[in-house]
Structures are given as structure tokens and as C-alpha cells.
C-alpha positions in Angstrom: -19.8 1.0 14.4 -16.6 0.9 12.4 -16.1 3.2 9.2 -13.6 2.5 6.5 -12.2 4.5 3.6 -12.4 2.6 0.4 -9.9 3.7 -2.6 -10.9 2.4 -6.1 -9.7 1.5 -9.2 -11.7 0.4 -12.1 -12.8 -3.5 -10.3 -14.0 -1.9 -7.4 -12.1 -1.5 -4.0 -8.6 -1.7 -4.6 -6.8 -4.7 -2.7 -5.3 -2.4 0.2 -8.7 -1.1 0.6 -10.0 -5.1 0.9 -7.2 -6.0 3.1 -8.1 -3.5 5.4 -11.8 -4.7 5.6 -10.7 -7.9 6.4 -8.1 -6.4 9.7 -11.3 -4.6 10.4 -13.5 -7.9 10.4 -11.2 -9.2 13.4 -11.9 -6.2 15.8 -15.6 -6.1 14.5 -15.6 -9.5 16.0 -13.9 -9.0 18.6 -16.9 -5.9 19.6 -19.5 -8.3 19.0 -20.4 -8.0 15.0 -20.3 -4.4 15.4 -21.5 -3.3 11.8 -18.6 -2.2 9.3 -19.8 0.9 6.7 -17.5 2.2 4.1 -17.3 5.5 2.5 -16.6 6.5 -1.3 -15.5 9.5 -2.5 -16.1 11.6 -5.6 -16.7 10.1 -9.2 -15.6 6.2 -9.0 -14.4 4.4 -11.7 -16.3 2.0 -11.0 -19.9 1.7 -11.0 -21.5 2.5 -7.3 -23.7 -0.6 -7.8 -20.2 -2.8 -8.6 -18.3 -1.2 -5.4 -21.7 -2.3 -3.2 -22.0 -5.4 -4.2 -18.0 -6.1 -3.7 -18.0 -4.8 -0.8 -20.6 -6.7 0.8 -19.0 -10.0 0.1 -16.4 -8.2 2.4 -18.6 -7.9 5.3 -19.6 -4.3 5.0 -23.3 -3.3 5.8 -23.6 0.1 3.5 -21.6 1.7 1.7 -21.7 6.0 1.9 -20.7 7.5 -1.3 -20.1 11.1 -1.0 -20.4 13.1 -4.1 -20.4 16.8 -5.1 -18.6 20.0 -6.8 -16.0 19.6 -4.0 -14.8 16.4 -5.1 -14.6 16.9 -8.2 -10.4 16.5 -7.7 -8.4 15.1 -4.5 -8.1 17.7 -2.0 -7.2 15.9 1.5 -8.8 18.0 3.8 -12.2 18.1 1.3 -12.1 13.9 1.9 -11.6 14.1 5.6 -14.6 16.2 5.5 -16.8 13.7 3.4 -15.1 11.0 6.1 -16.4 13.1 9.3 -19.5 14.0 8.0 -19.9 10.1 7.5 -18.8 9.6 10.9 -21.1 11.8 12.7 -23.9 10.3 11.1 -23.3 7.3 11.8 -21.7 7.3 15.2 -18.9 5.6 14.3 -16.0 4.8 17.2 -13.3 3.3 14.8 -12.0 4.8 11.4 -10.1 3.2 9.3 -8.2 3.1 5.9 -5.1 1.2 4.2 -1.8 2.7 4.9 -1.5 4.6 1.8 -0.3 7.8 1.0 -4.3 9.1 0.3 -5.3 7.1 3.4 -2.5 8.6 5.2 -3.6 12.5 4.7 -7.1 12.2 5.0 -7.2 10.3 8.3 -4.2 12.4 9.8 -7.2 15.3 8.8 -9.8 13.3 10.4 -7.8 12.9 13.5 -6.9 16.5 13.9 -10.6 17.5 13.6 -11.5 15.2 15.9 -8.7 16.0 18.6 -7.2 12.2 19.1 -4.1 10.6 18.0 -3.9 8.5 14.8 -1.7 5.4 14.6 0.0 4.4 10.9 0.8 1.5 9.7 -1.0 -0.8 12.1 -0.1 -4.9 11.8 -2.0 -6.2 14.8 -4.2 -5.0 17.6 -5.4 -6.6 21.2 -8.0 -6.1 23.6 -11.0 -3.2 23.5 -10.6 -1.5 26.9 -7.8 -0.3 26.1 -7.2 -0.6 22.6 -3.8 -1.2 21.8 -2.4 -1.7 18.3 0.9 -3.0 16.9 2.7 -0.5 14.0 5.3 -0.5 11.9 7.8 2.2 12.6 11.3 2.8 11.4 10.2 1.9 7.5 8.8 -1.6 8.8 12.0 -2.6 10.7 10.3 -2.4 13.9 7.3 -2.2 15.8 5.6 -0.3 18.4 2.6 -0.8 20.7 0.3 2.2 20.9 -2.8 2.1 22.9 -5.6 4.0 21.4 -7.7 5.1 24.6 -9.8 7.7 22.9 -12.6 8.0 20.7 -13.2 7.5 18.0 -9.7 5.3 17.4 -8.3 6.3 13.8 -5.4 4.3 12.0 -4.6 3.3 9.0 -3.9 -0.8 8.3 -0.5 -1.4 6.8 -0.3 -2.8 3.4 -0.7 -6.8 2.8 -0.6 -6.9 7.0 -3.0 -9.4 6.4 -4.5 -11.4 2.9 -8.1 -10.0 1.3 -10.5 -12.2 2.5 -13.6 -12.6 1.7 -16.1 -12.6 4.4 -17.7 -16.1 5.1 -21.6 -14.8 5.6 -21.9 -11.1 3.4 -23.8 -8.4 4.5 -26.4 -6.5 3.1 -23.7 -3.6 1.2 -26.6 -1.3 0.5 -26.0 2.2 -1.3 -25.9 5.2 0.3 -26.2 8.5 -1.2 -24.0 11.3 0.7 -23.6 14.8 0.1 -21.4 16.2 3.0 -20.7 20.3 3.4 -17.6 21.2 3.0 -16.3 24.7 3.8 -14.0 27.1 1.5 -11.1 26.4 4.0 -11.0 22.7 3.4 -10.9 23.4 -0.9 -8.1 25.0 -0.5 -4.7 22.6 -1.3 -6.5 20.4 -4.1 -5.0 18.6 -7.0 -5.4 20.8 -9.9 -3.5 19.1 -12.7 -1.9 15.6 -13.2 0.2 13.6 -15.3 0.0 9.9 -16.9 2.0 7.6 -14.7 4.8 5.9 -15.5 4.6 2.8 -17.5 4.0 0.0 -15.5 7.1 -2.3 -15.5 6.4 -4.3 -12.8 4.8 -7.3 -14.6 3.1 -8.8 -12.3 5.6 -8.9 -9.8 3.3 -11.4 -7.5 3.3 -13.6 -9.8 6.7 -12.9 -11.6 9.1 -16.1 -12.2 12.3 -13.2 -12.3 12.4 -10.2 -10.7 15.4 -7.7 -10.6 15.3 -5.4 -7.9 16.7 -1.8 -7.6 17.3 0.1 -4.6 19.1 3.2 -3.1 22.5 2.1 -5.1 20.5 3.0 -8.5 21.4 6.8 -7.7 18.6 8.6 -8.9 15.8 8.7 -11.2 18.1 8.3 -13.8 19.9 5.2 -12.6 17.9 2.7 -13.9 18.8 2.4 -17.7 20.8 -0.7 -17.0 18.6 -2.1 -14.8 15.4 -1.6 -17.4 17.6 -3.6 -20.1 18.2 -6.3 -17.6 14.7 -6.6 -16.8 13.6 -6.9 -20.7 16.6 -9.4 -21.2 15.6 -11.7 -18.5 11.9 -11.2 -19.6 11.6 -10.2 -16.0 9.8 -8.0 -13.7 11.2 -4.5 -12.1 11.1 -4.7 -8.3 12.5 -2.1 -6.0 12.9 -0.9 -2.5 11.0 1.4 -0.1 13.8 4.2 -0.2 13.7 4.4 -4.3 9.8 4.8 -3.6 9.9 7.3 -1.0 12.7 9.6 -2.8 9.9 9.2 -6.2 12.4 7.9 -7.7 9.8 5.1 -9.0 5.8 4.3 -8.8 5.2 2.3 -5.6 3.3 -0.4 -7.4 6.6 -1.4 -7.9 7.8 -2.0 -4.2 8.8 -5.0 -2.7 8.3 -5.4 0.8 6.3 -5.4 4.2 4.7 -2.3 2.9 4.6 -3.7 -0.8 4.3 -7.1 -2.8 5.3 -9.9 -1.5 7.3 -12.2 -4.6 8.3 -15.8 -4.7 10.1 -16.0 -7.9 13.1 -18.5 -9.4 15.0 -15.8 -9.2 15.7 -12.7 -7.9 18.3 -10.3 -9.0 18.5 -7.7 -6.0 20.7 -4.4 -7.1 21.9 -1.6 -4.7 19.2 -3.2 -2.2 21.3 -3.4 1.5 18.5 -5.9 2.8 16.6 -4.2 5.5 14.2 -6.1 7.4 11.3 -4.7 5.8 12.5 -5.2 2.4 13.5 -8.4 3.4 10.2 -10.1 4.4 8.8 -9.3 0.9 11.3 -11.2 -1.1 12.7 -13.8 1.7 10.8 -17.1 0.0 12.2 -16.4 -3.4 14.1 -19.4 -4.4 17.6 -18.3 -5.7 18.9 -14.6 -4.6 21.7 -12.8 -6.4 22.6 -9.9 -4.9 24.9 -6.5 -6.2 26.4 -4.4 -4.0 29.5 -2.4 -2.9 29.4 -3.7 0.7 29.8 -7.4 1.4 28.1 -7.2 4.3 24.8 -6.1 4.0 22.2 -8.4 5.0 21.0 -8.9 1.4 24.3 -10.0 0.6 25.3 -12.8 3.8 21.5 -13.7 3.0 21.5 -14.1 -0.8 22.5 -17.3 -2.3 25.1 -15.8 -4.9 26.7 -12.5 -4.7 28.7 -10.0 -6.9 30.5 -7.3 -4.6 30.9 -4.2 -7.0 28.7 -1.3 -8.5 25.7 -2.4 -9.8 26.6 0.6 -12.5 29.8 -1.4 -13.9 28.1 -5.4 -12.7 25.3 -5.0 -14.8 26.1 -3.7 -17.9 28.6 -6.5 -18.2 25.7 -8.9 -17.0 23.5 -7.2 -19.7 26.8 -7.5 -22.5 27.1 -11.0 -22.0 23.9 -12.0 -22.4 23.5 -10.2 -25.6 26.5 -11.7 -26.7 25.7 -15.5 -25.9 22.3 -15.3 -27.0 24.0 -13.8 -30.5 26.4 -16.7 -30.2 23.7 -19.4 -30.2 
């Protein structure tokens, strides 16, 4: 049986979390139809019902949704618990979850309780006996083969490795109540406190027809004044790169990327962004590129279509001046 952590927002399963069920579909085939469970942690919010009935279009059988005093906040080492506990039970040989920073700590718990390696970021797996999976390493600008010979085999599926599929026959998705111990030890490190998030200035950026993009050349947190004004001038969305999510410097529903969205817009404005692979295969079908950047020969800039070799800190403020001043021209 394969096991999958679920994340949710207030549809149901968020799309990581469906992407995931749909990797898992493939090696569930590949076993035979092995059944795929999912577990739930904690108060959703969505309804329990809602998350069941999605998921079951997905292909999963039940759906485990652990609840109690000790979830009442994220602790990692609480949800592992919740996810063993499941596991047991069930007898699962695979655990699963989408490659995010949650699904990252719990099943890096999982796998230390249960003495076997874990594998992040997995794109691609072949065979059974022995299992070997493809992952990203080096932020997504290379992969590695790791063969997964013990059990139960724990990774995490990298974001949009593959697209959220529905399942073409659904399966039954029933409820099941769970109430897992978990020990003093593992309540420990738990969030406590935590603040609104940022506002959400990526727009859509799927479906965004400009997108300017920001990356390690913005500077810091604070580098991105100029930047925000372009965006709201081109009626555009904010884009940025892995590093500028990793540092916290922005929220990573903003990423572009292998390990983000994927964007096809008329135009893309890419700022301080050198063009690593991984960044690269998340904008590479947009249709015009302009790139800004001290170096002229980073890949974004021999790739773009247009570029501007210079600070993005003096380029766009004059970009962002002489649109004001044509559009108060005209």
C-alpha cells in the first residue's frame, strides 16, 4: 500500500499535494493497483467530506485524518507521528508527500523513525526490485539516481514534476477517523505564533500575459521597490527566482521554476536573474525575454531575446521614469 501526505488549503488538497497523487498513480500501477491512502492532519480548512470526495477522483481509496490536542499547531515531529501511526496500521511500503518545505520535515522525521534513507525532490522513478528514483539536486540543475532498496521507501515528489491528473476510474475515498499517540518529546519544537503573509503579488503568474522577474541581483528584502512599481506599471505579475525564495527574501508562491510555476507570458522582464537551468525551464516558452543584468554572459542574457547590461537598481527606475512620462505625454 502507498501512503501520501495531503497539505490543504481551503478547495481541498492543494495542487502539489494532487500532483503527487498522480506520480504516485504511476508506481501504484506499476505494483499492480496497489491501493493509494492519504493522510490529513489537524483542523482542515476544508471540510473532511470535500477533501474525501477530491481525493477520490484522484485515485485514493481512504483518506486517514488525524486529529487531536497535539495538532492543534504544526509541530514536524507531532505530524510524522500522525504519518507513522498511519503507516503501521496500514502496512504501508511507500510514503509519500510533495516536495515542500512541510513535506520535507515531516518525511525526513518519518524516515529517521523508521531507519531508511529518504530521497527529495524526486522527478522520475524505474523498476520495483530495486527501486530507483531520479531527483533533483544542486537546486534543480541536475539529477541523480538513488535506488531506494529498503522499506518502507520515503520521498518527497518534486513540485509540478508532473501535471494533476485526475484519475480516469475514482476510488472509493472513504473517511477515516485517526487519533494517533503522540509523546511529550515529539510536542516539543511546534509553531506557537504566526504572522499574515505577505500580499500576494504574483497575479496569477500561470496565467500572467507580463511577468517581471527578480532574482539574487534585487539585494535583499528591500530591493524590490523598483521592481513592485514595474510590476504595477506593466499591470504585470511579480515572478522571482529560487535563491530570493530560499534567502526569505519573498513567499515561494512567487517562484518561477522547475520547483515553481511554470509561465508562458508575452513578456517577461527577468531582473538580476543569471538563468540557471532550473529557473530556466520555468520561464523557457515565454514568448519575448528581456533580461537585466551586470554580466553579459549569463545564460538568461545569451538566451533572452533583448537585453540591457547594467544594474537592475539604475535600469529600472529609468524603465519605470519613462513610462510614467510617456503615458503622461499621451
Amino acid at each position: 500500500m502507498i501512503l501520501v501526505l495531503v497539505e490543504t488549503d481551503a478547495n481541498g488538497a492543494v495542487e502539489v499535494s494532487c500532483e503527487t497523487i498522480t506520480f504516485l498513480r504511476r508506481l501504484s500501477a506499476e505494483g499492480g493497483g496497489v491501493p493509494i491512502d492519504a493522510v490529513a492532519i489537524g483542523e482542515l480548512a476544508c471540510s473532511p467530506e470535500q477533501l474525501a470526495s477530491q481525493l477520490a477522483s484522484y485515485g485514493v481509496r481512504d483518506v486517514h485524518h488525524a486529529t487531536g490536542e497535539a495538532f492543534a499547531s504544526y509541530g514536524g515531529a507531532a505530524w510524522a507521528a500522525a504519518v507513522q501511526g498511519v503507516r503501521q496500521a496500514t502496512g504501508a511500503v511507500v510514503v509519500s508527500a510533495a516536495g515542500t518545505p512541510r513535506g520535507m520535515e515531516v518525511l525526513a522525521h518519518v524516515a529517521a523513525r523508521t531507519g531508511v534513507a529518504m530521497a527529495a525532490n524526486v522527478v522520475a522513478f524505474e523498476g520495483l526490485a530495486p527501486f530507483t528514483v531520479t531527483r533533483q539536486v544542486v537546486g534543480g540543475s541536475a539529477l541523480e539516481e538513488m535506488v531506494l532498496d529498503e522499506r518502507p521507501a520515503v520521498f518527497t515528489v518534486a513540485g509540478h514534476a508532473v501535471e494533476a491528473l485526475p484519475a480516469e476510474t475514482p476510488a472509493a475515498g472513504n473517511l477515516v477517523a485517526s487519533s494517533p499517540e503522540v509523546g511529550a518529546a515529539d510536542l516539543v519544537a511546534r509553531v506557537v505564533s504566526s504572522e499574515p503573509p505577505p500580499p500576494d503579488l504574483s497575479g496569477g503568474l500561470k496565467s500572467a500575459r507580463v511577468v517581471v522577474g527578480a532574482g539574487r541581483g534585487a539585494g535583499s528584502a528591500d530591493g524590490f521597490g523598483d521592481l513592485l512599481e514595474l510590476t504595477e506599471l506593466l499591470d504585470a505579475s511579480l515572478g522571482v527566482s529560487r535563491v530570493v525564495t530560499s534567502l526569505g527574501w519573498r513567499p515561494h508562491h512567487e517562484q518561477v521554476g522547475q520547483t515553481g510555476s511554470r509561465i508562458s507570458p508575452d513578456l517577461y522582464v527577468a531582473c538580476g536573474i543569471s538563468g540557471a537551468i532550473q529557473h530556466w525551464a520555468g520561464c523557457a516558452t515565454a514568448k519575448t525575454i528581456l533580461a537585466v543584468n551586470t554580466d553579459a554572459e549569463a545564460p538568461m542574457v545569451t538566451k533572452a531575446h533583448y537585453a540591457v547590461i547594467g544594474d537592475l537598481h539604475e535600469v529600472v527606475p529609468a524603465i519605470n521614469e519613462e513610462i510614467r512620462r510617456r503615458r503622461s505625454a499621451g
